[in-house]
Residue frames relative to the residue before (quaternion, step in Angstrom):
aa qw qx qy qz dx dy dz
X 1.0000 0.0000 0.0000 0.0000 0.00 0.00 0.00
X 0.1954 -0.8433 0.4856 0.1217 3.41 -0.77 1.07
X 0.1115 -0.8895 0.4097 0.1692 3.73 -0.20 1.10
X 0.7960 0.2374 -0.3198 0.4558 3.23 0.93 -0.11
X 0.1652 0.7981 -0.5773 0.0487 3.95 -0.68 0.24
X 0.6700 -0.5389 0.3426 0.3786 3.36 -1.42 0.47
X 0.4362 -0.5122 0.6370 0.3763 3.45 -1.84 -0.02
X 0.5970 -0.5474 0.5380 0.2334 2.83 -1.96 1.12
X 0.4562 -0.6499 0.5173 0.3192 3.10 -1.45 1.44
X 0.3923 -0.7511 0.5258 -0.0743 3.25 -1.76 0.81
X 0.0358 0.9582 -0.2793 -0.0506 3.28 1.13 0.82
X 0.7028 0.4953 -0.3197 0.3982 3.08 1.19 0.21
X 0.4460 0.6802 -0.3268 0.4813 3.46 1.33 -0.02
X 0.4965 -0.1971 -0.8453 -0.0134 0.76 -1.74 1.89
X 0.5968 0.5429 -0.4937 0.3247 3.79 0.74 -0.01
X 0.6573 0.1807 -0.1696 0.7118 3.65 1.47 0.42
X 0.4749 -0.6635 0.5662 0.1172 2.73 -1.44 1.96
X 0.5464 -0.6862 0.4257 0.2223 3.45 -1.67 0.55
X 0.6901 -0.4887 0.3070 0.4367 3.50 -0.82 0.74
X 0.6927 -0.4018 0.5268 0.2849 3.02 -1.54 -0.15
X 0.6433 0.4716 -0.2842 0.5319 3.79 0.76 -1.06
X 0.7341 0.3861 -0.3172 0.4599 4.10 0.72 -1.02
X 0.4873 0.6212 -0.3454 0.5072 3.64 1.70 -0.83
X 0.7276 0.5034 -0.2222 0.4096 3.84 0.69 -0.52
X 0.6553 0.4286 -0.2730 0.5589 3.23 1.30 -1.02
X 0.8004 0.4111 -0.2382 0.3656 3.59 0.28 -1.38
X 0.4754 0.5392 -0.4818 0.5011 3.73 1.69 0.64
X 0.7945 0.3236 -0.4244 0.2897 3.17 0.61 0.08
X 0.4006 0.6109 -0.4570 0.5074 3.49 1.96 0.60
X 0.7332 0.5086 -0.3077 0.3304 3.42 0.51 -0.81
X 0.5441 0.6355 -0.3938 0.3809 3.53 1.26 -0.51
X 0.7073 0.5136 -0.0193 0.4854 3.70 1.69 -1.12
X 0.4273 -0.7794 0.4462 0.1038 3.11 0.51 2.06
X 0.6273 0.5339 -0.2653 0.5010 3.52 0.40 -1.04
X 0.4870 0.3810 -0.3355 0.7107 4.46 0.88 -1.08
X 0.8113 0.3406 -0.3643 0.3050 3.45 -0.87 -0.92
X 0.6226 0.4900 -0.3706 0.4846 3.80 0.61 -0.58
X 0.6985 0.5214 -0.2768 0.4046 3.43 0.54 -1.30
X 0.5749 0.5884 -0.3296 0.4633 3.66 1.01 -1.41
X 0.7707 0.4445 -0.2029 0.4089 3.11 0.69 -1.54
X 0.7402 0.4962 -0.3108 0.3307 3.45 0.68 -0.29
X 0.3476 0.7159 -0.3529 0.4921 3.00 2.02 -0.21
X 0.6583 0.5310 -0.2680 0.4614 3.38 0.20 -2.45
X 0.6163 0.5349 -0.3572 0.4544 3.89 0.57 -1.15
X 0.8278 0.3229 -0.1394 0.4370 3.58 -0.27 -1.22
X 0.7959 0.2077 -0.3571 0.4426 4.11 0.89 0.83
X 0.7736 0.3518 -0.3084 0.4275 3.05 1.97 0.27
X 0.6284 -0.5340 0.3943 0.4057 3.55 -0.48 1.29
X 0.7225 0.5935 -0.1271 0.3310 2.94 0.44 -2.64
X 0.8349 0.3329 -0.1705 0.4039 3.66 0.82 -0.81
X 0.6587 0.5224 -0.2976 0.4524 2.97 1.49 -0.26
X 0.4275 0.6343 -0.2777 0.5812 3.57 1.85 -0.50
X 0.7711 0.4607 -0.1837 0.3992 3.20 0.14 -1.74
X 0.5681 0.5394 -0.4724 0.4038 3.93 0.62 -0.87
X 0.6021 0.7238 -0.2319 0.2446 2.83 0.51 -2.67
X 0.8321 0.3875 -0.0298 0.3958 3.59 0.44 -1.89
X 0.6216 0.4900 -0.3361 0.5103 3.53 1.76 -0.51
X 0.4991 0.7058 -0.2544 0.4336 3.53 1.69 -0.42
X 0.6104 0.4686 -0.1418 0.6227 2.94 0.73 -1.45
X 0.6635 0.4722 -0.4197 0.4008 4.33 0.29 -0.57
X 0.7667 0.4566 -0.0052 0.4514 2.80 0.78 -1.75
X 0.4042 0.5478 -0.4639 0.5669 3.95 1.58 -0.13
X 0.6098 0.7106 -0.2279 0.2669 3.89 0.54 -0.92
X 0.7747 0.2848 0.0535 0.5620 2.46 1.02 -1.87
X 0.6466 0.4751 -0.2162 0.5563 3.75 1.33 -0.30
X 0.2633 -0.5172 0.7461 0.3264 3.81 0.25 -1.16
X 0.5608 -0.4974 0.5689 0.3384 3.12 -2.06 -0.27
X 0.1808 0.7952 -0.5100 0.2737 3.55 0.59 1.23
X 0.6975 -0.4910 0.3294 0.4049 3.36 -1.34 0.10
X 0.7532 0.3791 -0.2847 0.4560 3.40 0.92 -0.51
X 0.3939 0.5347 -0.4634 0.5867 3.45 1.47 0.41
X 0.5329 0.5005 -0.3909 0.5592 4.31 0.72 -0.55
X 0.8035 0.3324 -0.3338 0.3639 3.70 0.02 -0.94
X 0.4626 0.5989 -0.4473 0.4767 3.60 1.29 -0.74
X 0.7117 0.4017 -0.4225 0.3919 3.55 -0.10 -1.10
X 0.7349 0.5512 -0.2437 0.3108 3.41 0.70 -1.32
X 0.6197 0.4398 -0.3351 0.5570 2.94 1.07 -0.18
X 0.7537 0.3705 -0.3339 0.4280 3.59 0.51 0.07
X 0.4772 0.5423 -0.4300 0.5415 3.38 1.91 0.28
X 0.6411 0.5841 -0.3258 0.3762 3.25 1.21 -0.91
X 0.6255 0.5190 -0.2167 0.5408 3.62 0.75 -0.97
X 0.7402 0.2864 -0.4397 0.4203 3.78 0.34 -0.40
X 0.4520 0.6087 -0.4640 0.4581 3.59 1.17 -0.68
X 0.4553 0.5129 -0.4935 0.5349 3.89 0.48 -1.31
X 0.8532 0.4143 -0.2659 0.1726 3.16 -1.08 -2.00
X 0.6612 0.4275 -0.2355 0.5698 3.70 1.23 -0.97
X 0.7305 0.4854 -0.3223 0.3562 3.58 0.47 -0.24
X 0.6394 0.4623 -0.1492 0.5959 3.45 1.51 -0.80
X 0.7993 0.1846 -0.0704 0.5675 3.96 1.47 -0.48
X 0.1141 -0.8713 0.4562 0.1402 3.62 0.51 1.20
X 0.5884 0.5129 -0.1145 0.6145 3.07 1.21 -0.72
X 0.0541 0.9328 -0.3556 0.0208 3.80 0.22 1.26
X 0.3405 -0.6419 0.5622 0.3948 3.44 2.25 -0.18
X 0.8958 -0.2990 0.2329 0.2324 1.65 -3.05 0.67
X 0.5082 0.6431 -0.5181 0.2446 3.52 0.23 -1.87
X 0.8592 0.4035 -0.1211 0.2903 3.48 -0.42 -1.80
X 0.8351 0.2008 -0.2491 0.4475 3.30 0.92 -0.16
X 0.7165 0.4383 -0.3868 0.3806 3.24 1.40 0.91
X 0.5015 -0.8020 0.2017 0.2541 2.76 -0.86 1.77
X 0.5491 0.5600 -0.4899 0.3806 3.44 0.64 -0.92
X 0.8723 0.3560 -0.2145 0.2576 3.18 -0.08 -1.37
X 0.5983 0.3975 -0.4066 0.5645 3.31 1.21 0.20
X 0.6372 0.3205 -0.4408 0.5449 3.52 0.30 0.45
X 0.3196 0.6239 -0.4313 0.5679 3.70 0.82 0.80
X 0.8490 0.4302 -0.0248 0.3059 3.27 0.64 -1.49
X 0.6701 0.3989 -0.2434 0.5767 2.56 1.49 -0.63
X 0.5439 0.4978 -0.5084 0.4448 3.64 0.92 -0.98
X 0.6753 0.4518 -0.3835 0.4390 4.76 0.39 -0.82
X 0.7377 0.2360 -0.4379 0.4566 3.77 0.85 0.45
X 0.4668 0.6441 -0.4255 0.4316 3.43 1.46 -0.13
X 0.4723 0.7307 -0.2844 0.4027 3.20 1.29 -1.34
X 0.6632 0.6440 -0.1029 0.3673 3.42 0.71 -2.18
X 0.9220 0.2028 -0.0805 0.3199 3.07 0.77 -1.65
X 0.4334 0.6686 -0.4279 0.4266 3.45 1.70 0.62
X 0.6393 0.6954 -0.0299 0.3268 2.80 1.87 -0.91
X 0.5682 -0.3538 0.1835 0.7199 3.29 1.46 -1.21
X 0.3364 -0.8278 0.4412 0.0836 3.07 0.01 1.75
X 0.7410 0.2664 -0.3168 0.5288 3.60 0.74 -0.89
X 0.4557 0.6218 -0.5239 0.3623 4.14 0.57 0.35
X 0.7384 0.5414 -0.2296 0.3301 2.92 1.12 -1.56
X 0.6281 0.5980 -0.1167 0.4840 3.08 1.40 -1.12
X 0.6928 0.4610 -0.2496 0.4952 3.55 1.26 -0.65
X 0.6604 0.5963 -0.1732 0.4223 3.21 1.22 -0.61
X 0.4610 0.4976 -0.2089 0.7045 3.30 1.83 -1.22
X 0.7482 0.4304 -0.3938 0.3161 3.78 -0.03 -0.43
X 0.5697 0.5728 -0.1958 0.5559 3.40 1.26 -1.74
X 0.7722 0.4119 -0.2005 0.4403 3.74 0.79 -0.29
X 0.5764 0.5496 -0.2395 0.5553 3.27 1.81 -0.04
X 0.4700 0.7073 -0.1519 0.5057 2.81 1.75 -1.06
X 0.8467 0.0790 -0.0830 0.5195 3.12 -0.22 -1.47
X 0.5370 0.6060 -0.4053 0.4244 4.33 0.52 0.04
X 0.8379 -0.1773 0.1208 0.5019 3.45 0.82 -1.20
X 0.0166 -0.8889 0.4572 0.0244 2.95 0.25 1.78
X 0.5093 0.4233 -0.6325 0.4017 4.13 0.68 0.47
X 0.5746 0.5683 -0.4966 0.3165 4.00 0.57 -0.44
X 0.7041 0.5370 -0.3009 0.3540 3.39 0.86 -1.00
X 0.7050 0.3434 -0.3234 0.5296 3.44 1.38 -1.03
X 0.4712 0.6157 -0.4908 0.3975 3.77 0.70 0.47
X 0.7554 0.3670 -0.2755 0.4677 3.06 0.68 -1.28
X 0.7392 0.3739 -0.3369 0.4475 4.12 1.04 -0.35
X 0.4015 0.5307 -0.5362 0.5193 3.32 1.42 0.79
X 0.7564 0.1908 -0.2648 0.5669 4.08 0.42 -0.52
X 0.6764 0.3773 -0.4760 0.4166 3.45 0.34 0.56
X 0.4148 0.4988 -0.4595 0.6066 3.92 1.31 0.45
X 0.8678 0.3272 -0.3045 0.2172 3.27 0.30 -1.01
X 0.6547 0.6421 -0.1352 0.3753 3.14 1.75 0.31
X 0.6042 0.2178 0.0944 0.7607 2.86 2.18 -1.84
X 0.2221 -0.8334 0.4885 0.1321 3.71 0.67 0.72
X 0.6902 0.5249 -0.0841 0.4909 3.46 0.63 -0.72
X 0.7447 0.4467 -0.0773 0.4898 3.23 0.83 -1.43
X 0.4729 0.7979 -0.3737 -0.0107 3.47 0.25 -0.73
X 0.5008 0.5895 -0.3667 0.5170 3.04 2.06 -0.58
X 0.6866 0.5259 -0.3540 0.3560 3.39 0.46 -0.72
X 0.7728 0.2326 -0.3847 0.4480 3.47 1.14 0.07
X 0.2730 0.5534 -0.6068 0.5011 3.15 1.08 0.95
X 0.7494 0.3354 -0.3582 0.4445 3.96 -0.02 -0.66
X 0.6552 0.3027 -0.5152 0.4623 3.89 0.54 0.03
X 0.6089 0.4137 -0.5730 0.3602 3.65 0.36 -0.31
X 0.5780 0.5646 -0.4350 0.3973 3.73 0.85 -1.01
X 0.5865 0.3244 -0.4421 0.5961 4.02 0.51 -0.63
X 0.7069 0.4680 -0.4650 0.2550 3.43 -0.60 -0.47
X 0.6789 0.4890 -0.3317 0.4359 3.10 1.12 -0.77
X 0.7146 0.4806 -0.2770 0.4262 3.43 1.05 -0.92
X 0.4593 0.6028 -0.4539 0.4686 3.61 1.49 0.19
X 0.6967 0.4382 -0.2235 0.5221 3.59 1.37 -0.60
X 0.8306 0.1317 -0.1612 0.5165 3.55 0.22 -0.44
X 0.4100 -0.8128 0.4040 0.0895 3.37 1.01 1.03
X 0.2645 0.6558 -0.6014 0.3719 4.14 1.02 0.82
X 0.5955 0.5183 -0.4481 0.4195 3.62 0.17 0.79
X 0.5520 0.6624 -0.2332 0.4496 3.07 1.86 -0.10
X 0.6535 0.6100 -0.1472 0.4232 2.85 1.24 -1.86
């Protein structure tokens, strides 16, 4: 009997939510703060795109939050979501390791959020929402189980994070 093993690779994510079989496995990483840091620190250390992109949603959202508890779940939710993204796509492409164009991306949601921070953020959510709904209840299953209170708020950093990557805030 084999208990541990890998999540199926997911090639369309994030513009296509993950199955049900990877939605099973990666609930029981996500419950384990320790998995989720680590994942995340991977996703951090091979992708430009995520390591740029967090940094700068921090720094938005540090603004608008303080260094408060719901400023903890934002991040976490955008640690949470890149871990997702690297774990479900080993093989992450151009995007992540080019710079220009991922600092493109990030400056059109930065852009967003000097702008109308909660629009930007509602939108990015309503679009997380309705695109990939097992990611969303993954990620507010380990953000409940961490930031009790908070969990929406790391639904909106994973939602910016995502839109730092597939750039539908543009469109």
């Amino acid at each position: 009997m084999k208990l541990i093993r890998g999540v199926e690779s997911q090639s369309g994510f994030p513009s296509e939510d993950i199955s049900d079989e990877a939605a099973a496995m990666l609930e029981l990483y996500l419950l384990n703060r320790e998995y989720v840091d680590s994942f995340h620190r991977s996703a951090e250390m091979i992708s430009f795109l995520y390591r740029l992109g967090h940094e700068t949603l921090n720094l938005a959202a540090n603004q608008k939050l303080g260094g408060s508890e719901r400023f903890a779940a934002f991040s976490h939710g955008i640690g949470t979501f890149e871990a997702i993204s690297s774990l479900v796509r080993p093989q992450l492409g151009d995007l992540h390791t080019d710079r220009e164009e991922s600092v493109q991306r990030i400056m059109v949601v930065q852009g967003g959020l000097s702008g109308d921070f909660i629009g930007t953020v509602t939108d990015a959510k309503d679009k997380l929402r309705q695109d990939l709904p097992r990611t969303t209840q993954l990620i507010g299953e380990s953000a409940a189980r961490f930031y009790c209170n908070h969990a929406d708020y790391a639904l909106s950093g994973a939602a910016l994070a995502r839109e730092v990557e597939v750039g539908t805030l543009a469109n």
